[in-house]
N, CA, C and O atoms as a GROMACS GRO file, in nm:
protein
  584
    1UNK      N    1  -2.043  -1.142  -0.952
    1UNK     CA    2  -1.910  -1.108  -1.000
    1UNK      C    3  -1.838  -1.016  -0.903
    1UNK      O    4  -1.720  -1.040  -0.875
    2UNK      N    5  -1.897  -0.918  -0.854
    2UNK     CA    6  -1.861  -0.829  -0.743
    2UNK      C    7  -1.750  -0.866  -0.628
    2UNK      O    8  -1.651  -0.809  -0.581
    3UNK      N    9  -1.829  -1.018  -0.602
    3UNK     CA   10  -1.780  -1.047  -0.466
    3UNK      C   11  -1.631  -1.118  -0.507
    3UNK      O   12  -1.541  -1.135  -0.425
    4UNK      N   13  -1.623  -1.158  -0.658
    4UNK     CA   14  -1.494  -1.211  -0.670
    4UNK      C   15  -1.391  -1.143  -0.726
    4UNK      O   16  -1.283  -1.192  -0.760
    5UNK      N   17  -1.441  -0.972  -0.741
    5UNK     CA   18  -1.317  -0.898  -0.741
    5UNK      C   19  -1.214  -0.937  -0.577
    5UNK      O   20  -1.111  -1.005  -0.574
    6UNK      N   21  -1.268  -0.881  -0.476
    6UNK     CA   22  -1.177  -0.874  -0.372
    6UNK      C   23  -1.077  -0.988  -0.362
    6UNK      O   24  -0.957  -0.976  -0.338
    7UNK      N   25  -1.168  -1.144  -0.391
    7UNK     CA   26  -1.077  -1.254  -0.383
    7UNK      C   27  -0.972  -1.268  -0.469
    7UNK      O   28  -0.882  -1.345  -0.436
    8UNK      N   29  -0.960  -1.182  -0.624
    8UNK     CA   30  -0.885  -1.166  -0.716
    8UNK      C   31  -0.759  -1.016  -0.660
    8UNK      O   32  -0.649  -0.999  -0.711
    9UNK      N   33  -0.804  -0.953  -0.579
    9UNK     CA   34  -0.684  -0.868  -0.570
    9UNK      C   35  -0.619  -0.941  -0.450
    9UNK      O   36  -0.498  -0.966  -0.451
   10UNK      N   37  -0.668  -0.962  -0.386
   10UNK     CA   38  -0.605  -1.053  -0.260
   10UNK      C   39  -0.546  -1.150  -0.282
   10UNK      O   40  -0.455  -1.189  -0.210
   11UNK      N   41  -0.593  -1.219  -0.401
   11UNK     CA   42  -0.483  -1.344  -0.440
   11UNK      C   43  -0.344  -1.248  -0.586
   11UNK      O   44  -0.230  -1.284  -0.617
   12UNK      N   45  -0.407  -1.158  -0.622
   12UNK     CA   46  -0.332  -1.080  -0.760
   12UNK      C   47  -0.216  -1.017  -0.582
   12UNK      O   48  -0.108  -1.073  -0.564
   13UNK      N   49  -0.260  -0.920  -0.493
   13UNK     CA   50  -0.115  -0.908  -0.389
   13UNK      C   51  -0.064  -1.034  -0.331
   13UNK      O   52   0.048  -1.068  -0.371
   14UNK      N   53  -0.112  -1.097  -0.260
   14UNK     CA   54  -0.043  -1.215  -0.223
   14UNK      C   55   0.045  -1.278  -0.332
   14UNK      O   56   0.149  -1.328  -0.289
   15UNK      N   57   0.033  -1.281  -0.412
   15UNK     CA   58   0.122  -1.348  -0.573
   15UNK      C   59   0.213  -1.245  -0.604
   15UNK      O   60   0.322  -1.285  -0.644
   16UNK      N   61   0.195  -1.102  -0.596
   16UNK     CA   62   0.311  -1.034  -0.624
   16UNK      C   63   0.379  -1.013  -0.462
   16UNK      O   64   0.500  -0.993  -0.460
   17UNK      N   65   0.321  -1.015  -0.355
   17UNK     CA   66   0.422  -1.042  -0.231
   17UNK      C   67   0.508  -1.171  -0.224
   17UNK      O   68   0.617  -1.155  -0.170
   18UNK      N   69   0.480  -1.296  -0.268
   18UNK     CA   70   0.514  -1.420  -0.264
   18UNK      C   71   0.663  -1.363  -0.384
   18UNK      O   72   0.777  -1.345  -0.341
   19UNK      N   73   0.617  -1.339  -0.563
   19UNK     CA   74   0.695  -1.400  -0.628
   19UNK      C   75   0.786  -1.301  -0.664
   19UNK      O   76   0.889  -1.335  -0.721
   20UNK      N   77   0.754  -1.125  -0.627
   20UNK     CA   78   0.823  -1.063  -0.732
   20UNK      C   79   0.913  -0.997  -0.626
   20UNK      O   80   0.884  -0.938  -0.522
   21UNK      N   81   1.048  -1.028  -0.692
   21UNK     CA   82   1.149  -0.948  -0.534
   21UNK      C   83   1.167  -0.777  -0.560
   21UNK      O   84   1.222  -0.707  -0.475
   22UNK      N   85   1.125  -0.734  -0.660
   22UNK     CA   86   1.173  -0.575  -0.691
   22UNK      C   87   1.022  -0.509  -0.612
   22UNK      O   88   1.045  -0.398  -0.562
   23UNK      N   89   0.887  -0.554  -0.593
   23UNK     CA   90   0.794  -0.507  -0.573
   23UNK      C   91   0.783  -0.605  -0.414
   23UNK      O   92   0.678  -0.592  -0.351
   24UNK      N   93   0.851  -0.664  -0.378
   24UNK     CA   94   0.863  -0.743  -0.241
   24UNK      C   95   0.786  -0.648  -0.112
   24UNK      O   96   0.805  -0.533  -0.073
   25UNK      N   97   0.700  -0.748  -0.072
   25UNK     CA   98   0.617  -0.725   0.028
   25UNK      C   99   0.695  -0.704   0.161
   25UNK      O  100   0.756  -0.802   0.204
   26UNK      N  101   0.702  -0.584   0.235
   26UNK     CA  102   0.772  -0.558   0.346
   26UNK      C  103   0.677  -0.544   0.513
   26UNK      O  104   0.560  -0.516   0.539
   27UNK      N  105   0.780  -0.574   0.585
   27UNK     CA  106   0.694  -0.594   0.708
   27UNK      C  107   0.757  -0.472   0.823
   27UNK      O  108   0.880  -0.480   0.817
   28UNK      N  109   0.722  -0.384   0.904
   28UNK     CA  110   0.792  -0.348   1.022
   28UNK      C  111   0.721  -0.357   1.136
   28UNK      O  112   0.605  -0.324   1.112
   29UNK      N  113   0.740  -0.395   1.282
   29UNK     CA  114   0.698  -0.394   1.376
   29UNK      C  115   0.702  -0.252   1.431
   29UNK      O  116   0.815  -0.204   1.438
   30UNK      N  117   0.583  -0.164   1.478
   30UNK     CA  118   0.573  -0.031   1.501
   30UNK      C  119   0.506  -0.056   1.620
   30UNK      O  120   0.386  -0.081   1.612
   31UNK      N  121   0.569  -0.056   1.745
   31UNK     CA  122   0.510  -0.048   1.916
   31UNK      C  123   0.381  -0.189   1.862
   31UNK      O  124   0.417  -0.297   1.815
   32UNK      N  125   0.255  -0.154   1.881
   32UNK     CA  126   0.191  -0.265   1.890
   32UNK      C  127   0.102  -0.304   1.737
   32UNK      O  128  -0.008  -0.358   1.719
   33UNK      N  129   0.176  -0.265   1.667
   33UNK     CA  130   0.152  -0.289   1.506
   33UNK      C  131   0.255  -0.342   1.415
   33UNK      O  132   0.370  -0.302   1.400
   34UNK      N  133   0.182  -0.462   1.344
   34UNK     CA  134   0.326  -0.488   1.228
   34UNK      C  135   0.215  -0.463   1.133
   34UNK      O  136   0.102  -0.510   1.126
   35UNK      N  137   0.303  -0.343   1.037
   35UNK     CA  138   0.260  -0.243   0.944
   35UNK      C  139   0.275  -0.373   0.815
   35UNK      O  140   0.383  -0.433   0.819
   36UNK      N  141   0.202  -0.406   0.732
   36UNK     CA  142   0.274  -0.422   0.582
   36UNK      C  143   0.268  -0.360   0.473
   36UNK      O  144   0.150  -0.336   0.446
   37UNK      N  145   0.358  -0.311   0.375
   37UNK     CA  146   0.345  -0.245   0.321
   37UNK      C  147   0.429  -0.249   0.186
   37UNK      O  148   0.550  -0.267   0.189
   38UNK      N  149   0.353  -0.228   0.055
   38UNK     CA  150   0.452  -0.240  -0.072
   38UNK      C  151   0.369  -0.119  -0.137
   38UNK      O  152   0.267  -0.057  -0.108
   39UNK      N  153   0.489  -0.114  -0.265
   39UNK     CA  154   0.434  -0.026  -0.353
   39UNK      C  155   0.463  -0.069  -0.496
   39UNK      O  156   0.568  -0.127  -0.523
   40UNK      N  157   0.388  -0.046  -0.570
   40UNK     CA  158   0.358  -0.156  -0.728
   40UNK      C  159   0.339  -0.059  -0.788
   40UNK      O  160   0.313   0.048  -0.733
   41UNK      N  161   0.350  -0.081  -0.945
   41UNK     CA  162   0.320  -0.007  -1.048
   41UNK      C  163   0.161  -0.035  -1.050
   41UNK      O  164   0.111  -0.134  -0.996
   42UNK      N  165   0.073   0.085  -1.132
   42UNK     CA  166  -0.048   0.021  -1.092
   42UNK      C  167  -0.112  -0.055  -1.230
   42UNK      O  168  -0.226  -0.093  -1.257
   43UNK      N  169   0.017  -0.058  -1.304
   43UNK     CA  170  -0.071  -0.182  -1.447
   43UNK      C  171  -0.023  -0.337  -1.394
   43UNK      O  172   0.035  -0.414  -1.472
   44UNK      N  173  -0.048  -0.370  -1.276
   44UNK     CA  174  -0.011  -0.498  -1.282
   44UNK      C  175  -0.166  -0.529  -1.236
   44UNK      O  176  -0.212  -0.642  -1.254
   45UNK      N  177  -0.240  -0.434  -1.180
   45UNK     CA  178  -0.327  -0.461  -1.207
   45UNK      C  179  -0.444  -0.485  -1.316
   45UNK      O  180  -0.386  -0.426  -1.408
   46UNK      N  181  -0.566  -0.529  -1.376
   46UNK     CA  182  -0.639  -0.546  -1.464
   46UNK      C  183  -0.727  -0.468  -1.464
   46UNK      O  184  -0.797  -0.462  -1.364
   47UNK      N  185  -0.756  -0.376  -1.586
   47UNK     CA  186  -0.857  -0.284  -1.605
   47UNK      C  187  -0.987  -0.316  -1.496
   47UNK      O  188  -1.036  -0.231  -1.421
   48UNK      N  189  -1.035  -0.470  -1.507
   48UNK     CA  190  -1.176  -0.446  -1.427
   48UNK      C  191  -1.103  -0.404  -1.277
   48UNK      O  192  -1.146  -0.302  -1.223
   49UNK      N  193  -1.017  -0.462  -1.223
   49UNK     CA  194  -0.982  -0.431  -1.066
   49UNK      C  195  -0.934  -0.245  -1.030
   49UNK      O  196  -0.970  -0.162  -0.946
   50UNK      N  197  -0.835  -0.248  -1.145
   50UNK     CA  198  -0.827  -0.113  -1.115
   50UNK      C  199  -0.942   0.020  -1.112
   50UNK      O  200  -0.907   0.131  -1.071
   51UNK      N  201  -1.098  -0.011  -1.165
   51UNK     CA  202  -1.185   0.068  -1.225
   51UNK      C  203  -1.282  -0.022  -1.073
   51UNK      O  204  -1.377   0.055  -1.059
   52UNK      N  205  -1.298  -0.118  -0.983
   52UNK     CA  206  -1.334  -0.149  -0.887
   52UNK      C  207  -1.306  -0.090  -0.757
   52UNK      O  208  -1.375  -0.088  -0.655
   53UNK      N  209  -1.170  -0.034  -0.784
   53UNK     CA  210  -1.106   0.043  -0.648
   53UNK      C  211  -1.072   0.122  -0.702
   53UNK      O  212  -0.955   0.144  -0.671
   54UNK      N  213  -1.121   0.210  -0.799
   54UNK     CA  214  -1.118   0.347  -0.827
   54UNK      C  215  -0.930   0.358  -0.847
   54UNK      O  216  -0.896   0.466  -0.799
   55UNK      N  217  -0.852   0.308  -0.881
   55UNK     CA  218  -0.707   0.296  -0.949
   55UNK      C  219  -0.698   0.329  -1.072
   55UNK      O  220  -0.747   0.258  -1.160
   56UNK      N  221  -0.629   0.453  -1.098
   56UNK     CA  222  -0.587   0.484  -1.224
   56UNK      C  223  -0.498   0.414  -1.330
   56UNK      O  224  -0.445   0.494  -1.407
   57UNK      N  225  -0.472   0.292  -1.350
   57UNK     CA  226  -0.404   0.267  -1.473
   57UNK      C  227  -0.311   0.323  -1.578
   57UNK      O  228  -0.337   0.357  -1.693
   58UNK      N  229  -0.186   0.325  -1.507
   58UNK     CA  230  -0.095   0.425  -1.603
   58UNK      C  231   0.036   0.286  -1.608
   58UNK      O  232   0.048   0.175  -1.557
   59UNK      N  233   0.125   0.385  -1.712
   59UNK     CA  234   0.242   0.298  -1.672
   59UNK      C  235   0.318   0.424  -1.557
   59UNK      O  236   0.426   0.404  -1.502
   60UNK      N  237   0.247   0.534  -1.541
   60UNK     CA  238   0.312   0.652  -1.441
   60UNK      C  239   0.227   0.679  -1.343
   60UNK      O  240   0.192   0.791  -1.305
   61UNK      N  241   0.177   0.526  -1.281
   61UNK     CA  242   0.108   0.559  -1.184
   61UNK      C  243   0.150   0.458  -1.070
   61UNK      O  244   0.113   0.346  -1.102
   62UNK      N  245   0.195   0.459  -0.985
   62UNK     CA  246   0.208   0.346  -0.867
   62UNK      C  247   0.086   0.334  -0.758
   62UNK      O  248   0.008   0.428  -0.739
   63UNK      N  249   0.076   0.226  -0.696
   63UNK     CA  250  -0.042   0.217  -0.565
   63UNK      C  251   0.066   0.141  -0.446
   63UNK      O  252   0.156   0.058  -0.454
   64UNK      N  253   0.009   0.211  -0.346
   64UNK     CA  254   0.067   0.195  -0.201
   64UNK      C  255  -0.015   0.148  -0.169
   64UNK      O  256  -0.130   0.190  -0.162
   65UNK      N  257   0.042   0.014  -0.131
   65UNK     CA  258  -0.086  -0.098  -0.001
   65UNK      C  259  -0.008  -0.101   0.110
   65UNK      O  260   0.112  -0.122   0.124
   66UNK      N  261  -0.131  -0.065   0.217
   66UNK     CA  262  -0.032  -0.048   0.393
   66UNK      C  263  -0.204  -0.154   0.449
   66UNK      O  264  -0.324  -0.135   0.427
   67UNK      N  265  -0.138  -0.243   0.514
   67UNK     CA  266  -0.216  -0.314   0.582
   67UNK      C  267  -0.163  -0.329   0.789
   67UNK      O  268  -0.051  -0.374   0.815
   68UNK      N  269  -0.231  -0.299   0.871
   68UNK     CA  270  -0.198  -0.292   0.960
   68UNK      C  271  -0.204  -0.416   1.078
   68UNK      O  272  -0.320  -0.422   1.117
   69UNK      N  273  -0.150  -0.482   1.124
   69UNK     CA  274  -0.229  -0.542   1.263
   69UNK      C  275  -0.154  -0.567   1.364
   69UNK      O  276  -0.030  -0.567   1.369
   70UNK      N  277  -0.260  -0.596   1.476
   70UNK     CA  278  -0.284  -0.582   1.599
   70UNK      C  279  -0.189  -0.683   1.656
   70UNK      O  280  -0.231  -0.796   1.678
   71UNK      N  281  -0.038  -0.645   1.690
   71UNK     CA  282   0.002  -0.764   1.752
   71UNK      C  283   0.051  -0.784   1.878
   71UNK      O  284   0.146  -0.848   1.923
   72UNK      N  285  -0.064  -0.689   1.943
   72UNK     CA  286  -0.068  -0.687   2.134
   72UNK      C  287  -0.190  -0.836   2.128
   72UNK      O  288  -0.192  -0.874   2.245
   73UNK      N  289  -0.266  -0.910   2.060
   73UNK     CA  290  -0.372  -0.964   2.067
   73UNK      C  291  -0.340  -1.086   1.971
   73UNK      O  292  -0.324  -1.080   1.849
   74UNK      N  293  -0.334  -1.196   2.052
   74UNK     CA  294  -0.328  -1.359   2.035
   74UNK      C  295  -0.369  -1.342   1.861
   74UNK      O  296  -0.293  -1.365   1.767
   75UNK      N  297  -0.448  -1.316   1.857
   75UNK     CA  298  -0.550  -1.392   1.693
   75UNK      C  299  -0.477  -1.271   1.589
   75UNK      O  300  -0.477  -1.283   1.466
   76UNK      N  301  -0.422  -1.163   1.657
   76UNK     CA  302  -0.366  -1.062   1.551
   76UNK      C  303  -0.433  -1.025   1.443
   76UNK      O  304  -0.394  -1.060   1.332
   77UNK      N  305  -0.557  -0.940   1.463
   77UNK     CA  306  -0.668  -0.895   1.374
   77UNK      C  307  -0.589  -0.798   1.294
   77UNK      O  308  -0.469  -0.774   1.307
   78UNK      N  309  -0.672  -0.747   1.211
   78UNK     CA  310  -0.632  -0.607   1.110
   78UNK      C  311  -0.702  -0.510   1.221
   78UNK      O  312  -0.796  -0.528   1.298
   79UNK      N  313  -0.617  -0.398   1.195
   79UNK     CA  314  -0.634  -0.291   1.274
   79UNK      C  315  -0.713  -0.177   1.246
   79UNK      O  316  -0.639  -0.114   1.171
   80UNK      N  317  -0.798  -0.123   1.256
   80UNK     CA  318  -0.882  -0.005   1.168
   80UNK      C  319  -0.739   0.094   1.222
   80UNK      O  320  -0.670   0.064   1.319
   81UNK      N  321  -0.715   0.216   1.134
   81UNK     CA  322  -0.633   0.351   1.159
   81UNK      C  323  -0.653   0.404   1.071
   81UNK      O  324  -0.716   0.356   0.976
   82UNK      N  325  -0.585   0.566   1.076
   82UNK     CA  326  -0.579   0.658   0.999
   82UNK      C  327  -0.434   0.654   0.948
   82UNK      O  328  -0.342   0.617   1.022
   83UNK      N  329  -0.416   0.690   0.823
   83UNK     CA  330  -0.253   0.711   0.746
   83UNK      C  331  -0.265   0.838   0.676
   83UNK      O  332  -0.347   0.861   0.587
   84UNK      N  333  -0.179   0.919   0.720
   84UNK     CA  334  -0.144   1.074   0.640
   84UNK      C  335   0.001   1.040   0.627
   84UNK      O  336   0.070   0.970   0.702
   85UNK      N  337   0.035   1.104   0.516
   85UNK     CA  338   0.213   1.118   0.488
   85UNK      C  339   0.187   1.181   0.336
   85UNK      O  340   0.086   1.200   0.269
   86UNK      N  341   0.318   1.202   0.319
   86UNK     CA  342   0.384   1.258   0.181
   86UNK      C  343   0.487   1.142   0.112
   86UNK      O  344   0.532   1.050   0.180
   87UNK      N  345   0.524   1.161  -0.063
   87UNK     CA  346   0.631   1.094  -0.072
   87UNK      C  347   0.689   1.202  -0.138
   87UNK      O  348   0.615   1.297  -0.164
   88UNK      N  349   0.843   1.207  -0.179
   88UNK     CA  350   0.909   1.263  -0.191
   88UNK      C  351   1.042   1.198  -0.306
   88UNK      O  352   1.111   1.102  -0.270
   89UNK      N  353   1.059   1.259  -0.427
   89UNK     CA  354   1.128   1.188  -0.492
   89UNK      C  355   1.283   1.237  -0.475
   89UNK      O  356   1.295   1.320  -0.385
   90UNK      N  357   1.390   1.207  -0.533
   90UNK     CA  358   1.518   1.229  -0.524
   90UNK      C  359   1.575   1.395  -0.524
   90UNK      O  360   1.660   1.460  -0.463
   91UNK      N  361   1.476   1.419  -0.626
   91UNK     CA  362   1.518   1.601  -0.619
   91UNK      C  363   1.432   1.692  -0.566
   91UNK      O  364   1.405   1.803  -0.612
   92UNK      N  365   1.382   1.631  -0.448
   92UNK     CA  366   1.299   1.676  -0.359
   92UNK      C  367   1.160   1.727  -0.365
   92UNK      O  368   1.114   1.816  -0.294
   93UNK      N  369   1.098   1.660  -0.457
   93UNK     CA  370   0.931   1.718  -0.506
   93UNK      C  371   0.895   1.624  -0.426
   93UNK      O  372   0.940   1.511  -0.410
   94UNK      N  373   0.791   1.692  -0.365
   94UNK     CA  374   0.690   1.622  -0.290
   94UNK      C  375   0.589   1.594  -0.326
   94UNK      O  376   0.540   1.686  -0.393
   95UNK      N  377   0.502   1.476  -0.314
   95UNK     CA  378   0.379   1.415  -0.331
   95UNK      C  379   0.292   1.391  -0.230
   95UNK      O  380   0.314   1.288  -0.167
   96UNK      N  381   0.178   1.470  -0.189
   96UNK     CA  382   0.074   1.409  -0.086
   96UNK      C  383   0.025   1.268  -0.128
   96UNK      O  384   0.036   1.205  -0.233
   97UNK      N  385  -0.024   1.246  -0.028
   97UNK     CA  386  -0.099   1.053  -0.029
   97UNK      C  387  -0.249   1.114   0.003
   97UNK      O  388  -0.265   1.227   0.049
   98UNK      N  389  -0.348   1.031  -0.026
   98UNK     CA  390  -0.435   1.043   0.023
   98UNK      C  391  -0.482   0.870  -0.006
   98UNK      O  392  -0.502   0.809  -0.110
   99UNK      N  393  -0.486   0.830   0.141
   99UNK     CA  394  -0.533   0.690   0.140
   99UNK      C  395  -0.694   0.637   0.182
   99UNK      O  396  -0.763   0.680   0.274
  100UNK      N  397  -0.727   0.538   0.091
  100UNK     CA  398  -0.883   0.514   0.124
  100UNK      C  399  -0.845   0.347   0.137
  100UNK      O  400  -0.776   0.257   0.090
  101UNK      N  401  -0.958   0.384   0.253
  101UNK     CA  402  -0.944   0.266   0.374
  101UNK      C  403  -1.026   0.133   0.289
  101UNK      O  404  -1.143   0.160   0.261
  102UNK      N  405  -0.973  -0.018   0.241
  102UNK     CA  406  -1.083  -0.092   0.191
  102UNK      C  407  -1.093  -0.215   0.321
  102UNK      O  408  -1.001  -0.252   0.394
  103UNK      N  409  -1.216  -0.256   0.318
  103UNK     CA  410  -1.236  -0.361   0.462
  103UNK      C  411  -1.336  -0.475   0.373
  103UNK      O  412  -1.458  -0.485   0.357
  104UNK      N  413  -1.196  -0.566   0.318
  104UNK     CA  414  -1.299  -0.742   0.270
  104UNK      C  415  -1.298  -0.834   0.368
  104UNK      O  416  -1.191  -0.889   0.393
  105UNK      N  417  -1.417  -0.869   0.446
  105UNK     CA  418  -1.410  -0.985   0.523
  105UNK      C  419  -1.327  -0.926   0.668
  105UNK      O  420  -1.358  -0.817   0.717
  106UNK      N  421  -1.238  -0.998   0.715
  106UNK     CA  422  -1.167  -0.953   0.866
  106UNK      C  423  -1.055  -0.855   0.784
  106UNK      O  424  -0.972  -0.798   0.855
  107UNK      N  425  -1.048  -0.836   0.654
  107UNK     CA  426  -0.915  -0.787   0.613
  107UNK      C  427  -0.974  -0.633   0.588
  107UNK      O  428  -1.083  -0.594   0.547
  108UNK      N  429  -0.820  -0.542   0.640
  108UNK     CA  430  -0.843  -0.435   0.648
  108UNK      C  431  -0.700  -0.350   0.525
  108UNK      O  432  -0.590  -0.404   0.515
  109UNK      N  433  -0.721  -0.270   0.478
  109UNK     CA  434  -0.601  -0.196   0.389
  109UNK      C  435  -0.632  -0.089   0.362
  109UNK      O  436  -0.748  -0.049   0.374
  110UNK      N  437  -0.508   0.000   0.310
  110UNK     CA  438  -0.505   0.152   0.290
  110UNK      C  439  -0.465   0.117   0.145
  110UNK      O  440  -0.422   0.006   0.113
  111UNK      N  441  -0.484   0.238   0.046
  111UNK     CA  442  -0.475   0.268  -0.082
  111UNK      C  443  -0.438   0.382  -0.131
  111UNK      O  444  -0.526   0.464  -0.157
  112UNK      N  445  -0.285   0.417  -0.158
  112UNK     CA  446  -0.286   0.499  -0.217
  112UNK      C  447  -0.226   0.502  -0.323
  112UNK      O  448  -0.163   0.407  -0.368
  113UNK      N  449  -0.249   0.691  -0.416
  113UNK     CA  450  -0.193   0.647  -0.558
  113UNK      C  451  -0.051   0.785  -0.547
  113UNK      O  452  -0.056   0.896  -0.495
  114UNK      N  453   0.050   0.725  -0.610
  114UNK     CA  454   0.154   0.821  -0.655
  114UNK      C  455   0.191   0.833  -0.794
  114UNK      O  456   0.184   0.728  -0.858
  115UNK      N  457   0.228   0.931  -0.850
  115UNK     CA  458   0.272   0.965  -0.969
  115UNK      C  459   0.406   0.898  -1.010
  115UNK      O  460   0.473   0.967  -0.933
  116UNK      N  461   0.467   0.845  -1.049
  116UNK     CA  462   0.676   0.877  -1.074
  116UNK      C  463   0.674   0.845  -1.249
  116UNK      O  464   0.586   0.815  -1.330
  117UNK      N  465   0.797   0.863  -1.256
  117UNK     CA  466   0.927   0.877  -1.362
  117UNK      C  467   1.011   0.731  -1.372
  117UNK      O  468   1.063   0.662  -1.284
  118UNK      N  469   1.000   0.716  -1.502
  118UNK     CA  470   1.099   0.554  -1.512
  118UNK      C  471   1.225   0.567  -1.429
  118UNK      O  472   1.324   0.625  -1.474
  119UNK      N  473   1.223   0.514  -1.310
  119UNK     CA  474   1.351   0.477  -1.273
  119UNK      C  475   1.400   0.553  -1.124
  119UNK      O  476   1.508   0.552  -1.066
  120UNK      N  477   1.254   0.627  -1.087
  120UNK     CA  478   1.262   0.706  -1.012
  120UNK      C  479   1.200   0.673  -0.883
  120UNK      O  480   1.081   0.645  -0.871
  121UNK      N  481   1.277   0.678  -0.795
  121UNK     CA  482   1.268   0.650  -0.632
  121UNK      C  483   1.228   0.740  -0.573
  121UNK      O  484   1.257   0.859  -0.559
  122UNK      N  485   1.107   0.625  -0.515
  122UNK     CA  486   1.030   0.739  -0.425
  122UNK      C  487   1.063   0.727  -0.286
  122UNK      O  488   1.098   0.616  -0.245
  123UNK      N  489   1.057   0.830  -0.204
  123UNK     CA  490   1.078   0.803  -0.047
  123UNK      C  491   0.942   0.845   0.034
  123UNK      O  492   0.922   0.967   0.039
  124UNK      N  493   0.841   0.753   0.102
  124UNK     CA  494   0.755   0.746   0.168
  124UNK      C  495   0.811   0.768   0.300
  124UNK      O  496   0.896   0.706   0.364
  125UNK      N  497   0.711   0.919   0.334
  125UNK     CA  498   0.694   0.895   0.501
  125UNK      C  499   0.533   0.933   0.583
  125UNK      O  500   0.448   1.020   0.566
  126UNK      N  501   0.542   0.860   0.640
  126UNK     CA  502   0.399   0.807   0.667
  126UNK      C  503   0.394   0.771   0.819
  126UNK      O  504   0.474   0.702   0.882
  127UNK      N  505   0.237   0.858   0.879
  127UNK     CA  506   0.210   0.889   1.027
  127UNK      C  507   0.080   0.753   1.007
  127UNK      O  508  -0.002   0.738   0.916
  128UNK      N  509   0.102   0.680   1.117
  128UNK     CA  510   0.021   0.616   1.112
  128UNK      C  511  -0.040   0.595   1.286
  128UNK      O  512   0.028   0.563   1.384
  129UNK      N  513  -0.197   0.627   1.281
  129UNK     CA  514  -0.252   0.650   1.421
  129UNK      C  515  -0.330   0.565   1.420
  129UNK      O  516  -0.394   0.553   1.315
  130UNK      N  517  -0.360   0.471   1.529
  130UNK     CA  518  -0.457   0.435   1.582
  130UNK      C  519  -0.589   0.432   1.689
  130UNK      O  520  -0.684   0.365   1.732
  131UNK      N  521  -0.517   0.556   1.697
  131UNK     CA  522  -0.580   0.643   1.818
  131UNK      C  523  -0.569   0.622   1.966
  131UNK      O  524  -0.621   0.678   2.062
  132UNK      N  525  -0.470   0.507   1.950
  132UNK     CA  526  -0.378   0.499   2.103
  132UNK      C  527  -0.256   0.562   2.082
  132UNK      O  528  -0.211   0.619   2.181
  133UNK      N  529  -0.188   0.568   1.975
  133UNK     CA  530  -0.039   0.564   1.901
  133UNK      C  531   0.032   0.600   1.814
  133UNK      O  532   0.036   0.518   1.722
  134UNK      N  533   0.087   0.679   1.801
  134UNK     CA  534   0.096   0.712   1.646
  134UNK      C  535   0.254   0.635   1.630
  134UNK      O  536   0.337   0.597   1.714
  135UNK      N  537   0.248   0.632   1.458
  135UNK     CA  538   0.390   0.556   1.445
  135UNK      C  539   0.436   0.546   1.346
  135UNK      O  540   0.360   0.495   1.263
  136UNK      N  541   0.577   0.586   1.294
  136UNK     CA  542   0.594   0.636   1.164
  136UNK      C  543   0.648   0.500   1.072
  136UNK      O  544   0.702   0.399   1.117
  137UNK      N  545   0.622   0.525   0.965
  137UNK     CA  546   0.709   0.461   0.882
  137UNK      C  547   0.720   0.499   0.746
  137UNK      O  548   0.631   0.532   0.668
  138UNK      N  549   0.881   0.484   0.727
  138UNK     CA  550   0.989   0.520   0.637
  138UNK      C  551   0.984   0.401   0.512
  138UNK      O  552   0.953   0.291   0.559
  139UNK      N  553   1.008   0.399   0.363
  139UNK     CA  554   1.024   0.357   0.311
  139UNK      C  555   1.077   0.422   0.182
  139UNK      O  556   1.052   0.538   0.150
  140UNK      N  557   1.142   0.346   0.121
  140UNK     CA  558   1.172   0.387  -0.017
  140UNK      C  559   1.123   0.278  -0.134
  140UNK      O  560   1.113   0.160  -0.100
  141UNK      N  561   1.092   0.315  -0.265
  141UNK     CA  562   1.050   0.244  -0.369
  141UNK      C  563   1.118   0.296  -0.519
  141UNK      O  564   1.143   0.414  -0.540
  142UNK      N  565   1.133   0.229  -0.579
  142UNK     CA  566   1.190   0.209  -0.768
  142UNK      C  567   1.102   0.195  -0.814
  142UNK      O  568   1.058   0.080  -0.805
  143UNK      N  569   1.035   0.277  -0.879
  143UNK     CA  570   0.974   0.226  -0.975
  143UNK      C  571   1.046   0.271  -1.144
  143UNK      O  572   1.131   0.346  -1.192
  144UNK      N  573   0.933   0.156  -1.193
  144UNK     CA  574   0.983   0.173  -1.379
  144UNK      C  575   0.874   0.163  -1.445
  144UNK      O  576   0.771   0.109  -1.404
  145UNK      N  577   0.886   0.201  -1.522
  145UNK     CA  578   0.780   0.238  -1.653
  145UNK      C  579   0.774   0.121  -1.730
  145UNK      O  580   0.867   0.041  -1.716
  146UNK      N  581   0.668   0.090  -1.823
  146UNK     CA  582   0.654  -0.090  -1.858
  146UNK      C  583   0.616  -0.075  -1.996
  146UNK      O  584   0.594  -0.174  -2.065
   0.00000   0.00000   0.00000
């Protein structure tokens, strides 16, 4: 059963990158990295997945997926790196990240969890190193309460 969690979150993101445009899967090219990166409420996940990757289950909880790769290199692997940043909501409270690295198969991703408020936009900023490079990226997110 183990081994078919990963294939279930990987097909559970790919399905909310594909269908849902408010939680829409974003891409930026950063020097020799295209970063991807969304942020979801974290009940769209299912009790067993969220309690597999250690995800808290709230309707006031969001998860940040940052997936990285390599696109100095033909086959464009996932990239191992480090990610530190803060998010920051509208009236300026700040939130640390603390991201844990998951590696299924060639696939590589970061995980983190943020707190918010129905209706409340978060602004992510985020150092991302590979230990050739460092390279930022900016985002903002909506979330809502369910």
């Amino acid at each position: 059963m183990k081994n078919v969690i990963p294939a279930v979150v990987i097909s559970l993101v790919l399905a909310l990158f594909c269908t849902t445009t408010a939680y829409a899967e974003n891409m930026k090219k950063l020097g020799t990295m295209n970063v991807h990166y969304m942020a979801i409420g974290s009940t769209f996940f299912t009790p067993e997945i969220a309690k597999a990757y250690g995800i808290t289950r709230s309707r006031y909880n969001g998860l940040v997926n940052i997936a990285v790769i390599d696109n100095s290199k033909k086959e464009k692997p996932a990239k191992s790196v480090s990610i530190t940043g803060k998010a920051k909501n509208n009236v300026g409270q700040f939130k640390d990240l603390e991201f844990t690295e998951v590696k299924e198969g060639n696939a590589i991703y970061y995980l983190a969890q943020v707190k918010y408020n129905n209706e409340e936009t978060i602004h992510f900023d985020l150092m991302i190193n590979d230990g050739k490079e460092q390279q930022q990226l900016k985002f903002s997110q909506k979330f809502y309460v369910d």
